[in-house]
C-alpha positions, 0 to 999 in steps of 0.5 A: 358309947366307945367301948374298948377304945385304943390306946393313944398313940396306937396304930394298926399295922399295915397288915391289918389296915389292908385286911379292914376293907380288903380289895375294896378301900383305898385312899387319896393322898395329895403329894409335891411332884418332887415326891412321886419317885419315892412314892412310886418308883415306875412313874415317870419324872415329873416338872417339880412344884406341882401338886399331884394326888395319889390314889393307893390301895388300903394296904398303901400301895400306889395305883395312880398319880393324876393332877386333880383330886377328881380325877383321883375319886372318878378312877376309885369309883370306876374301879369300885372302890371306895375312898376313906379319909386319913387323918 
């Protein structure tokens, strides 16, 4: 049974996403090349038209840009971390 469910169209605030799992929760997002300077401004150029995976931290920060969505999970599990989907 649901109790209190959130209002349609609620969102929790970054803040409070992050305070959820703390240091220990991150999520992988797929991306187009061409996106990965706005995402992460340090990382360098990439050829556009590719697809790349970005592993953030639960407060959104970018931790890594990889090429493979399993190299994306193998570094959130070497560095502890569990992954959560996004919908």
């Amino acid at each position: 049974m649901l109790i209190n469910p959130a209002p349609q169209g609620s969102r929790m605030t970054d803040e409070a996403f992050a305070a959820l799992g703390g240091a220990r929760m991150a999520y992988i997002r797929a991306a187009r090349s061409e996106e990965v300077a706005f995402i992460c401004p340090d990382a360098p150029l990439l050829a556009p038209g590719q697809q790349v995976f970005v592993l953030h931290a639960a407060d959104g920060t970018p931790m890594l840009v990889t090429d493979s969505r399993e190299a994306a999970i193998a570094n959130a599990v070497s560095e502890r971390l569990e992954t959560v989907s996004l919908h």
